[in-house]
Residue, then its C-alpha position, 0 to 999 in steps of 0.5 A: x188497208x190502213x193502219x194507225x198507231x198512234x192514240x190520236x189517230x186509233x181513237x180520235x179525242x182519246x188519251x188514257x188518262x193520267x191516273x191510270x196511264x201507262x203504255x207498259x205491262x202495269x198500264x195494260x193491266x189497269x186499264x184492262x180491269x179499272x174500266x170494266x169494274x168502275x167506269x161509267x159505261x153510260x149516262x142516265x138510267x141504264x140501257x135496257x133490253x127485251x130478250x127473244x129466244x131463238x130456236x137453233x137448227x140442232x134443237x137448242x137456243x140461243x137469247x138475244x137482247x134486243x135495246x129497248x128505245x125510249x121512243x119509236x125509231x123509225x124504221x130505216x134506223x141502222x142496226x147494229x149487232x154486238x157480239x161479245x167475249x169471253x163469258x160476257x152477255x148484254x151487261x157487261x160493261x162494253x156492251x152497255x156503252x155501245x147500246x147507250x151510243x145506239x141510244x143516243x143516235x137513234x140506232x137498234x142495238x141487239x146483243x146476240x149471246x153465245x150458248x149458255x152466256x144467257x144466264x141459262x145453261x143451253x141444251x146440247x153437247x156443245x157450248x161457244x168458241x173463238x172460231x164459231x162463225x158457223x153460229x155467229x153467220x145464222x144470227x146475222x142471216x136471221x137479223x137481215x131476213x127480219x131487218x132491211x134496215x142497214x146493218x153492221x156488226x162490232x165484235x168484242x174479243x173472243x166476239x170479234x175474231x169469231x166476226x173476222x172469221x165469219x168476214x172470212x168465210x163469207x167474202x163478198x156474200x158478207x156484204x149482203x147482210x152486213x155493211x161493215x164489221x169491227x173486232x175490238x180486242x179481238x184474240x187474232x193470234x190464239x196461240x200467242x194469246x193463250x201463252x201470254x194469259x198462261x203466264x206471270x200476272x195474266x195467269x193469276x189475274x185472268x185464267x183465275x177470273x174466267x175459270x171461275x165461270x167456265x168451270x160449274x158451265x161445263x160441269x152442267x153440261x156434263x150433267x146435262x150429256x153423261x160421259x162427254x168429259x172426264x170430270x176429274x181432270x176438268x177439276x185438275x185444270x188450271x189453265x186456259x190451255x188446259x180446259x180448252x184441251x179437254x173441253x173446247x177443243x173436243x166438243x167443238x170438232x178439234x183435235x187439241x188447243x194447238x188444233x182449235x188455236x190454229x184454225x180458229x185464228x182471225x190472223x192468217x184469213x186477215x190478208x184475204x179480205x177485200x170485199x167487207x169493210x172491217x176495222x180492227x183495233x187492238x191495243x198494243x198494251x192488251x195484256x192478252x194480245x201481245x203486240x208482237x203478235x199483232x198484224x201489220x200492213x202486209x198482213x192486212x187486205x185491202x178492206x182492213x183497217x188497222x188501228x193499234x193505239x199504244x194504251x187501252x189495255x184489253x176493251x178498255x180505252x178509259x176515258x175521264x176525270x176519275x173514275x173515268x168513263x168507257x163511252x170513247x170506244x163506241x164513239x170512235x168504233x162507230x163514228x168509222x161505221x157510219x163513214x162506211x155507211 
């Protein structure tokens, strides 16, 4: 297990830049939201994607995006799967950066959406969470049972605890299907990651943001499933906490937040890992994942790599002349792959 702290050795070539610097709570925040609505996340024409629909073991779907190279790879090119976070998909602004590194390197990228983050309502009772790596590992044993090619696996936020989750579970048998994993941002401590987004600025900058999506979904679903929530109170919520208590947390088989925060957490499972290779970057300014919560090295098996830059804000780590650019992140994440490789 190692662990690095400083920007220069998290992220090699990387500093925040100067107009939007800051190692506090304001710089944390600018380069939490700076980058994801303004940053350039490639270069030249955008990444573009070939969806394939998936047909789940219980009757529903799920879409995966698959980059679409400019020229035919050849077929022991790597692969690499990207999970997203929170309300996310194959356009946010993370994902583009890492599939025009894929572009750019010769690699399949593919972008596997969690239910209902496809731009289209799934059909059961249920939707996505933080821990779903019951889900999260199906999709891996299918791109390994279509690909013999080598394989590793970035988690982004809510996408990457759900990823060291998965690692977790599958121990050794993990190495079968993947090569190594990396969670980018990744909410390890839901408890401490639900009480900071509940309060201050983060409650009405974040919860505000994610809210606005989560709500008309679960509305749907209701309509989709009579009666598996009170749709009043799902009105009244105001919080993360909230919503996940009435809707996360029932649907997915947990008793409350308090139950899906704990189990769901990467944090505790973090110190067991000592088969698959797996980074584990946060930055200590994320405003969602405070720094005190953050593992240190005896929290961390051996397989961990730790690195925990004191800027970047949450899946940030702009880069560049203004308006700056978010292609330093993949570089760095996958520079550290294929060292794995």
């Amino acid at each position: 297990m190692s662990l690095a702290l400083e920007p220069s050795a998290g992220l090699p070539g990387w500093r925040p830049p100067f107009w939007l610097g800051g190692a506090g709570v304001l710089g944390g925040h600018a380069q939490t939201i700076w980058p994801a609505l303004f940053s350039r996340r490639y270069e030249g024409e955008a990444p573009r994607w070939r969806r394939e629909r998936w047909h789940t073991p219980d009757g529903d779907f799920v879409d995966v995006d698959h980059l679409v190279a400019e020229s035919p790879l050849p077929g022991r090119a790597p692969w690499l799967v990207l999970f997203h976070g929170l309300e996310g998909s194959s356009a946010s602004h993370y994902a583009q950066a890492f599939a025009h590194w894929a572009r750019m390197h010769g690699w399949h990228c593919v972008v596997p959406h969690f239910r209902g983050c496809s731009g289209e309502l799934n059909l059961a009772p249920r939707a996505y969470h933080s821990g779903d790596f019951e889900e999260l590992g199906w999709m891996l044993a299918r791109l390994r049972a279509q690909h013999a090619a080598p394989m590793v696996a970035v988690g982004v936020s809510l996408g990457g605890n759900a990823l060291l989750r998965w690692a977790q579970e599958a121990g050794a048998e993990g190495t079968r299907l993947v090569r190594a994993v990396a969670a980018v941002s990744a909410p390890v401590d839901l408890a401490a990651g639900g009480r900071a987004i509940g309060r201050g600025l983060n409650r009405l900058l974040y919860n505000r943001m994610f809210l606005r999506s989560m709500r008309p979904k679960a509305l749907a679903k209701l309509a989709q499933h009579p009666g598996l929530f009170d749709a009043e109170k799902l009105q009244a919520v105001r919080d993360l906490y909230e919503f996940d208590n009435l809707f996360t947390a029932p649907l997915h088989g947990f008793r409350d937040t308090e139950d899906y925060w704990a189990r769901a957490s990467a944090k505790p499972g973090l110190a067991s890992m000592r088969h698959l290779p797996a980074l584990v970057l946060n930055a200590r300014n994320d405003p969602f994942v405070p720094a005190e919560c953050l593992p240190g090295p005896s929290g961390a098996g051996p397989a961990v790599t730790l690195w925990q830059p004191a800027c970047g804000g949450h899946v940030g780590f702009p880069a560049g002349r203004f308006p700056g650019h978010v292609m330093s992140l993949p570089a760095a994440v996958m520079d550290w792959m294929r060292r794995q490789l």
